[in-house]
N, C-alpha and C positions, 0 to 999 in steps of 0.2 A: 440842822433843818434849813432848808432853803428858803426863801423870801417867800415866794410861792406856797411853798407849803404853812408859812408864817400867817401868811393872808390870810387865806385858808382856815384855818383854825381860828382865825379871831372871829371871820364871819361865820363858820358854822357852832363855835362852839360859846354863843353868847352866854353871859351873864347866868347862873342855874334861879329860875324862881322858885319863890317858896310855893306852901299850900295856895293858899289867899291870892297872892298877884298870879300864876296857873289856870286856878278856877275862874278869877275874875276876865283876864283875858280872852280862856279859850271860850267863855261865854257871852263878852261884848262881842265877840268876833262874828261867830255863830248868829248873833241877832243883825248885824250886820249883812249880814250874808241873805240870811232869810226875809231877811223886812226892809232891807235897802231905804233906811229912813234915820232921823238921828234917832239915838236909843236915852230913853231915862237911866238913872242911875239903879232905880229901883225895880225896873225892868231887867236889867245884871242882876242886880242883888237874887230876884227870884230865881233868874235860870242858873246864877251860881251858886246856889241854896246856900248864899253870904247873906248878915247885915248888911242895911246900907250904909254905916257907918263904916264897915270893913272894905266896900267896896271902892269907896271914898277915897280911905287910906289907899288903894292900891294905885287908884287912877292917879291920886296926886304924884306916888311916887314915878309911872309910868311919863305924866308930865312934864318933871322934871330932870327926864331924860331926853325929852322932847319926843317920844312914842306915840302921844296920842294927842288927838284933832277933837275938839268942842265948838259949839253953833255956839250963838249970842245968847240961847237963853240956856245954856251950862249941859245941854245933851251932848253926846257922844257921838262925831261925824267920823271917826275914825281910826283903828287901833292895829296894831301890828302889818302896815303897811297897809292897808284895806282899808278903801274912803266911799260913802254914799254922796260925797260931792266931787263932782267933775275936775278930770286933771287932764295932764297929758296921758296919762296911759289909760285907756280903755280897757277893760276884760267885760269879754265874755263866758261868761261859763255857763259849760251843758246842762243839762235837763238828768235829772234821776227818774226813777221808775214815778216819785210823789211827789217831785217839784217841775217846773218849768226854767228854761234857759234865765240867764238874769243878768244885766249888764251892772259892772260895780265896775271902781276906777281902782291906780293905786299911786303912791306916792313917789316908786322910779319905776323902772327894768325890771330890776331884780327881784322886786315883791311880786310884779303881775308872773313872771314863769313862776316861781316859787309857788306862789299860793294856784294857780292852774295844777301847774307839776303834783302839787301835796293833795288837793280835790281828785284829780285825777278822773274828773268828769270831762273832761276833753272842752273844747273850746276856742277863742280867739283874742286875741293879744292887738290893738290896733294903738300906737305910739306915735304922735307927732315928735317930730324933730326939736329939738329944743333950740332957743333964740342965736343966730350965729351960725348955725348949720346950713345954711341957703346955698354954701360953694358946694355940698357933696350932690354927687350924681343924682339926686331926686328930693322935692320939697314935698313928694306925695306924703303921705301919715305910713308910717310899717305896718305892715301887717303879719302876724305869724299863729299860722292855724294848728291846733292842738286836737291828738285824737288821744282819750283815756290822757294820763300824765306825761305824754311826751310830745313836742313840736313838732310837724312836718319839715321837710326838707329845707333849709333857711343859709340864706349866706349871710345873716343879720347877724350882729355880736353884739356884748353889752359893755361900756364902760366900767368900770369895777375901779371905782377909785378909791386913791390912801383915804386916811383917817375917818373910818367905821367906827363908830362907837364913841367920837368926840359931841357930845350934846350941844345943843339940840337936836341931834339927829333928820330931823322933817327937813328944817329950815338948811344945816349945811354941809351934808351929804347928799340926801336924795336928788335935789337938783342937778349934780353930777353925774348919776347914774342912769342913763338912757342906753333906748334903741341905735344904732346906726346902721346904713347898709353894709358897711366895711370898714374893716380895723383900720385902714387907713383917714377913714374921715370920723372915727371915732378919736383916734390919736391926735389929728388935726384940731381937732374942737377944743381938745384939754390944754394941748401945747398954748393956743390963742386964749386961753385962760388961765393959765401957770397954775395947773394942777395935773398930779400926776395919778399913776395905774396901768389899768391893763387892757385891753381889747380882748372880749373871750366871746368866741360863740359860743349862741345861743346853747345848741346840744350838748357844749361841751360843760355847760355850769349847771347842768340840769341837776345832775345828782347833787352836787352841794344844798343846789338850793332849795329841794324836794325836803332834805334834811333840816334845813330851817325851819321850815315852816310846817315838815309834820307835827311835830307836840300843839300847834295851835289849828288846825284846822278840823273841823266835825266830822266823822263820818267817813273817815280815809279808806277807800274801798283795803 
């Protein structure tokens, strides 16, 4: 197996959850999504027709992987890469036949295509540049406009860096994993932070990352 192919498989074929952490998930997720607000615990509980005590359990373990984002007063601002507080990555996501368009953020790159990609309500992806990026060809924000699950034409690629799945996850991955115009100044950014990976475009990581994040998203056309 090639390194590639190594990568690969460690990000699409994470961890398997049980019943309980599943349910709880794809149901923070889902209210997230819908109610762009932080979420009770007992709010989960109902849409994951869990205790809230079982809820608890799942979130704490989700935690202490570093998975999931809490406000000061112990709500749920964020779970499977999906945050109802302001990041670098903006998403848009489209409008259904029963909802309206709805802006939610995420915690890199790679969650906002995924989770666009996995809704497959079409949409837009608008990413500032991360701290240090000021020499690449534009300090504009990215922008990458999605019809149904897939991006429009894009010469934007995402850094994909090592160590996926070292905990905390939020705190020392995602920071790594950005927007840039071009592998070149995406390469440039890691080198001037002594961290390594890959430069991938956008189109080219789609399928992977569709595949992440279908099991947790509602309603996958």
């Amino acid at each position: 197996m090639s390194r590639d192919e190594a990568e690969r498989r460690v990000l699409i074929e994470a961890t398997p959850l049980g019943d309980r952490d599943r349910r709880t998930q794809r149901a923070a997720f889902a209210l997230l999504l819908e109610e762009g607000r932080p979420i009770l615990v007992s709010e989960i509980a109902e849409a994951a027709g869990l205790d809230s005590g079982e809820v608890e359990a799942a979130l704490e373990a989700f935690a202490s992987a570093g998975r999931t984002r809490f406000d000061s007063r112990g709500r749920l601002t964020g779970i499977a890469g999906l945050s109802v507080e302001p990041t670098r990555h903006e998403i848009l996501v489209g409008p259904t036949p029963d909802t309206d368009s709805v802006v939610r953020w995420t915690w890199c790159a790679l969650d906002a295509v995924g989770i666009l990609g996995a809704l497959g309500r079409g949409g837009r992806l608008t990413s500032t540049l991360p701290d240090g990026a000021a020499g690449t060809v534009t300090t504009e924000p990215l922008v990458v406009e999605f019809t149904a699950s897939q991006p429009e034409p894009t010469h934007t690629v995402i850094l994909l860096t090592d160590g996926y799945g070292e905990a905390p996850i939020v705190e020392n991955w995602c920071p790594t994993v950005n927007l840039f115009p071009d592998r070149a100044a995406a390469l440039g950014w890691a080198a001037d932070r002594g961290v390594t990976g890959r430069a991938v475009p956008v189109a080219e990581i789609m399928a992977d990352a569709i595949a992440m994040w279908a099991p947790v998203v509602p309603n996958r056309p």
